[in-house]
C-alpha positions as CSV (number, residue, x, y, z in Angstrom):
1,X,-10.2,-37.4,-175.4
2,X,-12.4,-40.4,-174.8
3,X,-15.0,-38.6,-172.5
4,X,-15.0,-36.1,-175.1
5,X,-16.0,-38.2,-177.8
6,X,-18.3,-40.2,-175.9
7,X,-20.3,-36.9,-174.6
8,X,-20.6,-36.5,-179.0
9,X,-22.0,-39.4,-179.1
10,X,-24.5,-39.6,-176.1
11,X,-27.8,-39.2,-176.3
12,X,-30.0,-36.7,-174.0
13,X,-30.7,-39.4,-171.7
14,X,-27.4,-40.1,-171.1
15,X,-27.0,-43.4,-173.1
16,X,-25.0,-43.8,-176.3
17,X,-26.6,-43.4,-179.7
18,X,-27.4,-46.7,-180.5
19,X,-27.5,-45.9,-184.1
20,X,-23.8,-45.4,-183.3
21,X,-23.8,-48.8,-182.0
22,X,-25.4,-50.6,-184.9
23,X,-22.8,-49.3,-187.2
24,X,-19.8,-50.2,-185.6
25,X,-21.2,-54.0,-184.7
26,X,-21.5,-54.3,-188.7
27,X,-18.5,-53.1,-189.5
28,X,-16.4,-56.2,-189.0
29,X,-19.7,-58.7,-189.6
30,X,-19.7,-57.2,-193.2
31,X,-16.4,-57.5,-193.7
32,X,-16.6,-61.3,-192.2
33,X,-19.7,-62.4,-194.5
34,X,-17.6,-60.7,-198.0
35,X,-14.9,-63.2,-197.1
36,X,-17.3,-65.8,-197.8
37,X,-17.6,-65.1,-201.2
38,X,-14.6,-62.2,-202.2
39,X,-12.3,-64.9,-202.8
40,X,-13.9,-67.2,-204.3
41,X,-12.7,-65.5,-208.1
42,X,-9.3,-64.9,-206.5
43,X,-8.7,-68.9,-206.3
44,X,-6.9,-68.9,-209.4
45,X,-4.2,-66.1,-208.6
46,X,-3.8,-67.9,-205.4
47,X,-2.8,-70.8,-207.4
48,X,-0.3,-69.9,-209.6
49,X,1.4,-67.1,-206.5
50,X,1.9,-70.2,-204.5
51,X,2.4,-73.0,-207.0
52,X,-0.4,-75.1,-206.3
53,X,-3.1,-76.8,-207.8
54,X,-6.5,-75.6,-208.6
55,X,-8.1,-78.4,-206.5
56,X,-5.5,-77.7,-203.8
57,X,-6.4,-74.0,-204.4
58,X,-9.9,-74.4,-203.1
59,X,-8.6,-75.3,-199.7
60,X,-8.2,-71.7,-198.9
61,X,-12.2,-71.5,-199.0
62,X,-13.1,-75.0,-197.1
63,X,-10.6,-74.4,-194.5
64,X,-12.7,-71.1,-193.8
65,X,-15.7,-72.8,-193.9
66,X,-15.1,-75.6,-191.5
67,X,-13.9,-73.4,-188.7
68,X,-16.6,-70.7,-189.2
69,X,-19.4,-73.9,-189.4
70,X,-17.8,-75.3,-186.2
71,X,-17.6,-71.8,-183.9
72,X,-21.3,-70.6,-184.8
73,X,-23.2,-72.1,-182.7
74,X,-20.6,-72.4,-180.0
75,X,-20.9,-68.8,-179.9
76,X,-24.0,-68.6,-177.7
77,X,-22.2,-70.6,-175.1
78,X,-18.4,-68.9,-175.7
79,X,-19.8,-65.4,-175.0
80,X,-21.6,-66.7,-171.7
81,X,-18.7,-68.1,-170.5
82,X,-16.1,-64.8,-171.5
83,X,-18.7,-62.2,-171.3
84,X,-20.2,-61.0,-175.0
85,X,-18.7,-57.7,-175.4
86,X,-15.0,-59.4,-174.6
87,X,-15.5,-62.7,-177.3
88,X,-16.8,-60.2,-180.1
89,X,-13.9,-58.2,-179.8
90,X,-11.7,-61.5,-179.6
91,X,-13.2,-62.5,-182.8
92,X,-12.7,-59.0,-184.6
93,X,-8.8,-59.3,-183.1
94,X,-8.3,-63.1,-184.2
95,X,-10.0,-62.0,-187.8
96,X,-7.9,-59.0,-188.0
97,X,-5.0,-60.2,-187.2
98,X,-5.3,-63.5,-189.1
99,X,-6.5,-61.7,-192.5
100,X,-3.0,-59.8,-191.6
101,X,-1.4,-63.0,-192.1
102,X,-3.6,-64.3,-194.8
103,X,-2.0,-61.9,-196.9
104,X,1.2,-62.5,-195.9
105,X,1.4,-66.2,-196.7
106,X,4.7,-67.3,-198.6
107,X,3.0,-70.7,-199.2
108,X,-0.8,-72.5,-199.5
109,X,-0.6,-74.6,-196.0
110,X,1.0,-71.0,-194.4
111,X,-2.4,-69.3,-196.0
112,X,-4.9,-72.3,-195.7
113,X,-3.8,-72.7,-191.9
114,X,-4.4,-68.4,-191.4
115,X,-7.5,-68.8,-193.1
116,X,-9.0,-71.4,-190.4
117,X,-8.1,-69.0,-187.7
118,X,-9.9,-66.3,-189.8
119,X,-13.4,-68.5,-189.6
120,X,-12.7,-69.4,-186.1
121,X,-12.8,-65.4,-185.6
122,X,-15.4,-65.1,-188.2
123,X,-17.7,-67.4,-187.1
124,X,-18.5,-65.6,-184.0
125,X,-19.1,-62.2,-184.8
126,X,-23.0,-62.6,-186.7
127,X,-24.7,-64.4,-183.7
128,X,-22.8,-61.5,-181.0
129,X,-23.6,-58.6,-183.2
130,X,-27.2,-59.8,-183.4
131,X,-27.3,-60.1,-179.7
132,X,-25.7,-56.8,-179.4
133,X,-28.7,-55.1,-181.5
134,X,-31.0,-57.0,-179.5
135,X,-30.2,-55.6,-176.0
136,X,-29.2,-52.1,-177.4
137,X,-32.8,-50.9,-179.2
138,X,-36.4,-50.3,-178.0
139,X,-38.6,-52.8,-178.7
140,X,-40.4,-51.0,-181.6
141,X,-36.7,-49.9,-183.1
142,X,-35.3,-53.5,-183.3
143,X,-36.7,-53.9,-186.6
144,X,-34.8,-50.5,-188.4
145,X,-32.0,-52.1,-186.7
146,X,-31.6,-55.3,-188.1
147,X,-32.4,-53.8,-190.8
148,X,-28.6,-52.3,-190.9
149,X,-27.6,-56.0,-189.7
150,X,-29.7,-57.2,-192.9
151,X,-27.4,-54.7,-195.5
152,X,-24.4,-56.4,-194.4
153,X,-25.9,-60.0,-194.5
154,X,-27.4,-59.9,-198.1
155,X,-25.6,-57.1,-199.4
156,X,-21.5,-58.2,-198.6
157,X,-22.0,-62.2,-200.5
158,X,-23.7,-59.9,-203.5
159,X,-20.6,-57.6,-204.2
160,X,-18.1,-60.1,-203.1
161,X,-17.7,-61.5,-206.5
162,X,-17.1,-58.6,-208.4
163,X,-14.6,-56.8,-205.5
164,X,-12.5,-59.7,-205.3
165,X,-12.6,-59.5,-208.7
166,X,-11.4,-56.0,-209.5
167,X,-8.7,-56.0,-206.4
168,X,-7.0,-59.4,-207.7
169,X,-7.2,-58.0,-211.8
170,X,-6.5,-54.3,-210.4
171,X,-3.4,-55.0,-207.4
172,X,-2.6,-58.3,-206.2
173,X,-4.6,-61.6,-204.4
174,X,-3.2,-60.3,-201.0
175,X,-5.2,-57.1,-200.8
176,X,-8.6,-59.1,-200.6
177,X,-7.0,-59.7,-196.8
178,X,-5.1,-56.7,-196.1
179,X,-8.4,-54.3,-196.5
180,X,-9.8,-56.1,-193.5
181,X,-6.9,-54.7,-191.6
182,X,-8.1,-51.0,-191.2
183,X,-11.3,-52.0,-190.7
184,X,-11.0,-54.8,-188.2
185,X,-8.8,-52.1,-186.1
186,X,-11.8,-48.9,-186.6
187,X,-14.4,-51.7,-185.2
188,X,-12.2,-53.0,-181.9
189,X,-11.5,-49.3,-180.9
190,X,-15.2,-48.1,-181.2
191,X,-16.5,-51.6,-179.3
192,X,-14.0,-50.9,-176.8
193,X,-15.1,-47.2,-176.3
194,X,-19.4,-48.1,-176.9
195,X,-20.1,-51.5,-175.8
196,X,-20.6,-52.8,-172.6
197,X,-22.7,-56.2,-171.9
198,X,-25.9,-55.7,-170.3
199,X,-26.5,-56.3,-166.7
200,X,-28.3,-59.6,-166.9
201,X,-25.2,-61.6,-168.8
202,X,-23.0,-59.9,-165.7
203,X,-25.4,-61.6,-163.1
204,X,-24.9,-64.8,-165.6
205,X,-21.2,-65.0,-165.9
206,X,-20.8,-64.8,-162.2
207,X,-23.6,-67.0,-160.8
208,X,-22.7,-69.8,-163.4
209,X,-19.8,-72.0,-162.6
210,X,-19.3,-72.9,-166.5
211,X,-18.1,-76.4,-166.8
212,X,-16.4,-76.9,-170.3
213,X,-18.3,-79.9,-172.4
214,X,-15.5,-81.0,-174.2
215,X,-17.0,-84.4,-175.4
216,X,-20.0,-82.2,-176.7
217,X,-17.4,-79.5,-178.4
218,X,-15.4,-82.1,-180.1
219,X,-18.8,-83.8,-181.3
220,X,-20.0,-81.1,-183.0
221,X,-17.1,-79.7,-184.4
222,X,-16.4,-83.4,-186.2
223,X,-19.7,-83.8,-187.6
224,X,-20.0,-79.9,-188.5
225,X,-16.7,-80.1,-189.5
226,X,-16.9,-83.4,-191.6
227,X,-20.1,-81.6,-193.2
228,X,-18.3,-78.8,-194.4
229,X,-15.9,-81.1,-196.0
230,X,-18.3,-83.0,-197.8
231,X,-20.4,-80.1,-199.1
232,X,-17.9,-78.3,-200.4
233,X,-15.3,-81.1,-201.8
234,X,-18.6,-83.2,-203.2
235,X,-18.6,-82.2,-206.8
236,X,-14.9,-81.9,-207.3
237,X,-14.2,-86.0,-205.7
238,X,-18.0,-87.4,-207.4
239,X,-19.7,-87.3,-203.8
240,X,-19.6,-90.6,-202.2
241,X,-17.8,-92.3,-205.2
242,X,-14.5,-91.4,-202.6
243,X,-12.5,-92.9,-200.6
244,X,-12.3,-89.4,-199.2
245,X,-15.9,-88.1,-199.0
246,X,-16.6,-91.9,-197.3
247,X,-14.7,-91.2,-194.3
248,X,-16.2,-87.7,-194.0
249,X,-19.4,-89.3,-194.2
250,X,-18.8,-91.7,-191.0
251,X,-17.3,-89.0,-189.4
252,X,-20.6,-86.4,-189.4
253,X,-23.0,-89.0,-189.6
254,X,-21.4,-90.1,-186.1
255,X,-20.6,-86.2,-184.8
256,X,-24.0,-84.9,-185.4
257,X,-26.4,-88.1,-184.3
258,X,-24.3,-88.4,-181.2
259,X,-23.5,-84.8,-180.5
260,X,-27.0,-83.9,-180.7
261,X,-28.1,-87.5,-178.0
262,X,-25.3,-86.1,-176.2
263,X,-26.2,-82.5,-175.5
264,X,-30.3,-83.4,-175.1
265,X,-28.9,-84.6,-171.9
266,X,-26.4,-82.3,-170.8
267,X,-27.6,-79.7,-168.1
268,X,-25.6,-76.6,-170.0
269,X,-25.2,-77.7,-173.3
270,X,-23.3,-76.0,-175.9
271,X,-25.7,-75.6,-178.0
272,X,-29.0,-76.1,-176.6
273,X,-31.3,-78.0,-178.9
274,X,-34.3,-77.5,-176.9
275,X,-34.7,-74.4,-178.5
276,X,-36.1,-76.0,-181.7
277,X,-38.9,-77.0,-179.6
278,X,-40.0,-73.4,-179.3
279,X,-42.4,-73.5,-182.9
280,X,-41.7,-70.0,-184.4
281,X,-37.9,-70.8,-183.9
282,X,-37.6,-74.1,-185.3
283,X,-39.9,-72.9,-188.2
284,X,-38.0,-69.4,-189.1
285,X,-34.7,-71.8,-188.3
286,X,-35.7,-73.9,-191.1
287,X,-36.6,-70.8,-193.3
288,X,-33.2,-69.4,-192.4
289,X,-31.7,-72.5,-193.8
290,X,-33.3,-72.0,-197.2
291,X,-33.0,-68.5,-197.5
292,X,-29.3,-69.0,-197.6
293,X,-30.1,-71.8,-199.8
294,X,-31.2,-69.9,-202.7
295,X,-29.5,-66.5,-201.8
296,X,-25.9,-68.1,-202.3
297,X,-26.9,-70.3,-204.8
298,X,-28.3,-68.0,-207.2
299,X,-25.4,-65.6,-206.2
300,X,-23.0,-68.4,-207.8
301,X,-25.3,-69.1,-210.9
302,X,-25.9,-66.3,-212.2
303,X,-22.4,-64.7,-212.4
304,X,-21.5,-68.3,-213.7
305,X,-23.9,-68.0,-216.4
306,X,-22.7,-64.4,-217.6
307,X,-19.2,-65.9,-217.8
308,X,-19.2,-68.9,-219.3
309,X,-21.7,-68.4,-221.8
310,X,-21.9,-64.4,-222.1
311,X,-17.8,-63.9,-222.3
312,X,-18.5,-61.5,-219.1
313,X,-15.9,-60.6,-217.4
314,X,-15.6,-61.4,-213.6
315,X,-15.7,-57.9,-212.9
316,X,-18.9,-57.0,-215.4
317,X,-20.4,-60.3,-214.3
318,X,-20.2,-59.3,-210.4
319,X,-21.7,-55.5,-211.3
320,X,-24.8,-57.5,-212.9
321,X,-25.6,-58.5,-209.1
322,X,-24.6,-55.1,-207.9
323,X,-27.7,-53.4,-208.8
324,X,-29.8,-55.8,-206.9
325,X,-27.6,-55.4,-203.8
326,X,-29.0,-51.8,-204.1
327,X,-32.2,-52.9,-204.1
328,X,-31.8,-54.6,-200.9
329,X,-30.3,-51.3,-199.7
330,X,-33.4,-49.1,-200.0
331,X,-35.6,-51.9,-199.3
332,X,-34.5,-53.0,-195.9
333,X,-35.1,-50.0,-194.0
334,X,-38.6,-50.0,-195.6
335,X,-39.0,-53.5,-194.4
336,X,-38.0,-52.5,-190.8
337,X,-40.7,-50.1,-190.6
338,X,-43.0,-53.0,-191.7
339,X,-42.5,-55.2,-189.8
340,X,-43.6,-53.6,-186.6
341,X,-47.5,-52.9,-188.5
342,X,-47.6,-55.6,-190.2
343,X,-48.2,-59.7,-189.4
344,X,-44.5,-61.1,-190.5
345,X,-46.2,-63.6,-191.9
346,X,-47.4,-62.2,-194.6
347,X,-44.7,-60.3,-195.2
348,X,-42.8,-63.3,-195.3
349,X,-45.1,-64.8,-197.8
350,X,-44.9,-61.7,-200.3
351,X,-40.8,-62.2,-200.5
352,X,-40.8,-65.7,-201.2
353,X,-43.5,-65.0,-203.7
354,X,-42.0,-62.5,-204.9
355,X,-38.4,-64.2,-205.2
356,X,-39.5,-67.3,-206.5
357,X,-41.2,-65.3,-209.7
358,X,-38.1,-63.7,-210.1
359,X,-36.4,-67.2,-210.6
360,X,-39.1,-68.8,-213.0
361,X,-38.2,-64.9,-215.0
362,X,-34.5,-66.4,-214.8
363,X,-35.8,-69.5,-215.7
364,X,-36.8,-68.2,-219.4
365,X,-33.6,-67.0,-220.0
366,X,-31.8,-68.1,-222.9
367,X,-28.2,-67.7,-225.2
368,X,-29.6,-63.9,-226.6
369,X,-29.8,-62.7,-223.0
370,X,-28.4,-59.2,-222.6
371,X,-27.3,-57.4,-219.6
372,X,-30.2,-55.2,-218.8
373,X,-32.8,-58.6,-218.7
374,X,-30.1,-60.2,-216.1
375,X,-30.2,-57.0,-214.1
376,X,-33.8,-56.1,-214.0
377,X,-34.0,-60.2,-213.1
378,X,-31.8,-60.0,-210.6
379,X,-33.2,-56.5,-209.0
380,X,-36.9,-58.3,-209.0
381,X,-35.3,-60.8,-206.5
382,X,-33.4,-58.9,-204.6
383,X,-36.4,-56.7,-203.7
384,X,-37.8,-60.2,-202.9
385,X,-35.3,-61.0,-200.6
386,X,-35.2,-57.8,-198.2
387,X,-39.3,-59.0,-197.0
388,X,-37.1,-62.0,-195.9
389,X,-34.8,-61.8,-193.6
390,X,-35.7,-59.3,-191.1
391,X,-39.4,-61.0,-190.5
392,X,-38.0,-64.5,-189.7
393,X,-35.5,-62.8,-187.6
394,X,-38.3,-61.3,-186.2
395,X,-40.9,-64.4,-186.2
396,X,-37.5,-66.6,-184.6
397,X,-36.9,-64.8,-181.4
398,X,-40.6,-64.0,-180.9
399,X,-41.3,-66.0,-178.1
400,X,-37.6,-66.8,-176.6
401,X,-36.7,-66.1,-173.2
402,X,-34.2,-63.3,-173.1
403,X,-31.3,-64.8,-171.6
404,X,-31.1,-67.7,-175.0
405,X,-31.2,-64.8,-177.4
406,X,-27.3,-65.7,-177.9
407,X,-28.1,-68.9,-178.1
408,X,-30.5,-68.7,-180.7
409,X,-28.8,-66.2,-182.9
410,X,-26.1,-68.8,-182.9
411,X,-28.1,-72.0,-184.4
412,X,-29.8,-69.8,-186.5
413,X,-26.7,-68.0,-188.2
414,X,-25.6,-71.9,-188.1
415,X,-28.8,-72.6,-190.4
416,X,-28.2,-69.8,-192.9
417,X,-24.6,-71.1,-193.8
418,X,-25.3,-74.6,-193.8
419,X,-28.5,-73.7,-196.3
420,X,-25.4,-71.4,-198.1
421,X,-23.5,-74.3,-198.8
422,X,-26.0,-77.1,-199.6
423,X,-26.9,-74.1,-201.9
424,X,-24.4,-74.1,-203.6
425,X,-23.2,-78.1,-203.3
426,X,-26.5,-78.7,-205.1
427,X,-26.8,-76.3,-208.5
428,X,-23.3,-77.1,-208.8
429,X,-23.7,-80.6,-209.1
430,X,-27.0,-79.8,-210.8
431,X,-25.5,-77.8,-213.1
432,X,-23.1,-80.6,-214.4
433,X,-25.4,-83.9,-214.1
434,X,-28.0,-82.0,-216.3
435,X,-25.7,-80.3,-218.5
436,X,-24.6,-83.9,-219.2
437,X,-28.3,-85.0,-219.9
438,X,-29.2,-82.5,-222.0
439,X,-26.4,-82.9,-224.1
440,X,-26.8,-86.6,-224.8
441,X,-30.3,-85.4,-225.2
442,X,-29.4,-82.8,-228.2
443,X,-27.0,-85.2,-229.5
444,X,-29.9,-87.5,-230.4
445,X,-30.7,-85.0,-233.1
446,X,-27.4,-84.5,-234.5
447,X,-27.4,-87.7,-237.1
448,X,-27.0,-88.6,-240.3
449,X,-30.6,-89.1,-240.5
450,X,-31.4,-85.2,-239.7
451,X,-32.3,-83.1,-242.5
452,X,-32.1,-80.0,-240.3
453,X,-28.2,-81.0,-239.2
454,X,-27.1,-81.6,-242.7
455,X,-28.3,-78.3,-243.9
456,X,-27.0,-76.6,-241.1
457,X,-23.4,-78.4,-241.7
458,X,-23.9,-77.3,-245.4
459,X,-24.3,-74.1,-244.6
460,X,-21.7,-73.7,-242.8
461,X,-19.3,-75.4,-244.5
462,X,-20.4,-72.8,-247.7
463,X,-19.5,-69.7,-245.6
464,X,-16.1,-71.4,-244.0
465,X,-15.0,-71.9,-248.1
466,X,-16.2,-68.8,-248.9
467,X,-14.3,-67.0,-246.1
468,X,-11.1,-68.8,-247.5
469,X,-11.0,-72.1,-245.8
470,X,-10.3,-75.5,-247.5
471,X,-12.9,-78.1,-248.1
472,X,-11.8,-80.7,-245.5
473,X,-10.7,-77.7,-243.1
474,X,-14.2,-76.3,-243.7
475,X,-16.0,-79.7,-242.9
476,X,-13.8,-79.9,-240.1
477,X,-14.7,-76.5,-238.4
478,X,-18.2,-76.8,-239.2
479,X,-18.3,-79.9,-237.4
480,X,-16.8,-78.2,-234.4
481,X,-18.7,-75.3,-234.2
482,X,-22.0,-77.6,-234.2
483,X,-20.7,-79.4,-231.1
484,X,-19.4,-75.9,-229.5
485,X,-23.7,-74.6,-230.0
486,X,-25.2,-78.4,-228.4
487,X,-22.5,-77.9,-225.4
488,X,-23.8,-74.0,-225.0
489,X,-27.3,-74.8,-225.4
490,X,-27.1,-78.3,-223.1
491,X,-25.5,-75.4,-220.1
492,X,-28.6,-73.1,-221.0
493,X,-31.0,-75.5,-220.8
494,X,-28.7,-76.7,-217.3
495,X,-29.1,-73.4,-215.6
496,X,-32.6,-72.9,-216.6
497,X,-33.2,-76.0,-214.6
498,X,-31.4,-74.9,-211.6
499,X,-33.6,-71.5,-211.5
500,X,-37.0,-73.5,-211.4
501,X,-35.4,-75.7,-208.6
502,X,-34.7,-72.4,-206.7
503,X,-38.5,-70.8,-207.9
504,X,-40.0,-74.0,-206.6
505,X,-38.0,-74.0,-203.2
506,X,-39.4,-71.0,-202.2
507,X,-43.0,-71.6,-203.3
508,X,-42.9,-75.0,-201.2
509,X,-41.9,-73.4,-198.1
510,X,-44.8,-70.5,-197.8
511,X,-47.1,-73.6,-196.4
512,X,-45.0,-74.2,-193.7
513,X,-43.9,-70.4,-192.7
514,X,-47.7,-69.8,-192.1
515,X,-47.7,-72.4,-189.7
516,X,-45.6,-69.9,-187.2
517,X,-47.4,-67.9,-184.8
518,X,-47.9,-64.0,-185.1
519,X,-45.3,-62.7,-182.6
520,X,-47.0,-60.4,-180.1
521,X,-45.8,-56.9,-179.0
522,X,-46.4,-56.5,-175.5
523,X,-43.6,-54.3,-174.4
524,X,-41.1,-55.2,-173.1
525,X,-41.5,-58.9,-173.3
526,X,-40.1,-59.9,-177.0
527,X,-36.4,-60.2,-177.8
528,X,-36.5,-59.3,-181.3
529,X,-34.1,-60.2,-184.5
């Protein structure tokens, strides 16, 4: 049976279809990057199923975080030392298995202990799939093929929302877990059958006598881990105003300044930091960074926005996004075409261009916004977005030797969800500090002295009496609803200020991009992502 399906599936050279390939190394890294995000709107089921807190709720999503922070860029040097093909299918088995158990949980620490072991086989799965890709097309391919690595990338954090929505109001918290399951099982049997490691990381594993750096492990995983912990538990504790956040604080400033003296002098390091010294990597690393910096981030606004000051649902809020998701869908394969006739530079220059307008267009939003503006807006960036990510990929890996291609795809993974949740850490804490302003800034106007508020108050006060309500109930509710309008216009005005943020972070990074060098295409030569 096996032979037979693999003769299906072989091309007339003999080798497998690496179309064939691509697909099944997505499967389980799409599934991976929507857990990210699916259940994120699920946090309040969560809550009352297991009778905890909403602060103790949000556990369930740092504890993933942490772990996947802490095995991503480990994963360059994990798949050296257990051979790729047999650590990306002991990350699909441990996420598998774990999301199994997820959804079992009778109690939060049960489900917030699973759900480290899902990010510890999470975090591994983007750097090996890329690598997979890598070694698997032609030169002039790679770029169609990331393409399909892109979909799952941008597309999965973009429907998250709304799926976890529509599972939770539609069956129960647990599925968001369980429909990893058939999945996770579909994507170990087709690695097993497809996938084999390529003959130089078999001349690696057995010429290398790995020694285990367990001083530089345990440094980066405190200060990655500690980082984690501050990013996402900032808002909710008033950043360094805790005891709590403090300690964190110590704890990554010492991981990461003496993980990263540590492994500049370690012979095999972990992760190998020399990389950065390579100019189109450390560039398209830090464009990595803030790509997932204003991907997630607008990814949480904008549904945010629909919600609290639209009445959207969850669900109608997270099919806002959707159409832009399908953007990116007929966009990236267009973009993998370009990218092999056209300088990436300035292909990377048109998306941020092009994203960043989209964001000021967000940015003249206001409280009569309707659904079609926030789509069209949303579509505009989107179609920003998929000039992005393949040509860094492409710009990073340009001029790396072939044997750090692992490596590299795990700092650079690393980079996009660090960006993801700074993203995020930021307009969140954006979003209330300027709310607050604006506010006390609207209140100024809401006096005694103000013609304009006492004829509004009368005004409403006459319809409230006319409708049927008393004179001092009236005055009452006219008050109130005065207050309820500053509050929603002092969020508008919050948000608005969060989009130009965004628009401006991509304008100031086109300078720098153009300082990488145009990758060349000799054959052969060019591991490309």
């Amino acid at each position: 049976m096996r032979n037979r399906i693999l003769a299906k599936l072989r091309m007339p050279d003999g080798t497998i279809n690496p179309w064939v390939i691509a697909i099944t190394v997505t499967l389980a890294t799409f599934m991976e990057v929507l857990d990210t995000s699916i259940a994120n709107v699920a946090l309040p089921h969560i809550a009352g199923n297991l009778s905890a807190g909403r602060d103790e709720s949000t556990w369930v999503l740092t504890s993933y975080l942490v772990s996947n922070a802490i095995v991503l860029p480990l994963s360059g040097w994990l798949s050296g030392l257990m051979g790729r093909k047999r650590f990306y299918m002991s990350c699909v088995a441990l996420f598998t298995v774990s999301s199994f158990l997820c959804g079992l949980a009778p109690s939060l620490g049960v489900l917030v202990t699973f759900r480290i072991l899902q990010g510890v086989g999470g975090g591994g799965l983007q750097p090996s799939e890329q690598a997979i890709l890598n070694d698997t097309f032609s030169l002039e391919k790679r770029g169609m093929a990331f393409a399909v690595y892109g979909l799952a990338v941008v597309v999965a954090p973009t429907i998250g929302p709304w799926l976890g929505g529509w599972i939770t109001d539609n069956f129960s918290w647990r599925w968001i877990f369980y429909i990893n399951v058939p999945v996770g099982i579909i994507s170990l049997i087709l690695t097993n059958l497809l996938i084999s490691d390529p003959p130089y990381m078999k001349r690696a594993s057995v010429k290398s006598g790995f020694r285990i750096d367990y001083i530089g492990i345990g440094l980066i995983s405190l200060g990655l881990g500690s980082m984690q912990i501050i990013l996402d538990k900032g808002q909710r504790e008033d950043w360094l105003s805790s005891n709590f956040l403090r300690v964190f604080f110590v704890l990554m400033v010492f991981g990461i300044i003496a993980g990263i003296l540590w492994e500049l002098r370690q012979k095999e390091p972990v992760v190998d930091l020399r990389m950065l010294k390579d100019r189109n990597f450390a560039i398209a690393t830090t464009a990595m960074f803030f790509l997932g910096f204003v991907l997630y981030a607008s990814t949480v606004l904008i549904p945010q926005l629909l919600q609290e000051l639209m009445g959207y649902t969850a669900q109608l809020a997270g099919m806002a996004l959707s159409p832009g998701g399908a953007v990116i869908m007929c966009m990236m394969p267009v973009v993998g075409i370009l990218v092999s006739k056209v300088d990436t530079r300035i292909l990377i220059t048109f998306g941020c261009i092009v994203s960043a307008s989209a964001l000021f267009v967000m940015a003249g939003w206001d409280l009569g916004l309707d659904y079609g503006h926030a789509v069209r807006a949303r579509m505009l960036q989107s179609f920003g977005l998929a000039f992005l990510f393949i040509p860094i990929n492409v710009a990073a890996f340009a001029y790396v030797p072939r044997e750090k291609t692992n490596m590299g795809t795990g700092i650079i993974n690393l980079a996009r969800n660090i960006g993801a949740s700074v993203g995020i850490a930021t307009v969140t804490t954006m979003l209330d500090r300027r709310a607050q302003f604006h506010q006390s800034r609207l209140m100024e106007g809401v006096n005694d002295y103000s013609a304009s508020y006492h004829n509004m108050l009368n005004g409403l006060q006459t319809k409230l009496v006319a409708a049927g309500s008393t004179v001092a109930h009236a005055s009452a509710q006219a008050h109130g609803m005065i207050y309820n309008t500053v509050q929603r216009q002092a969020v508008m005005l919050a948000f608005i200020d969060n989009f130009k943020m965004l628009g401006i972070v991509f304008f100031a990074i086109i300078p720098v991009l153009l300082l990488m060098r145009k990758p060349r295409v000799a054959a052969g030569t060019m591991p490309v992502h």
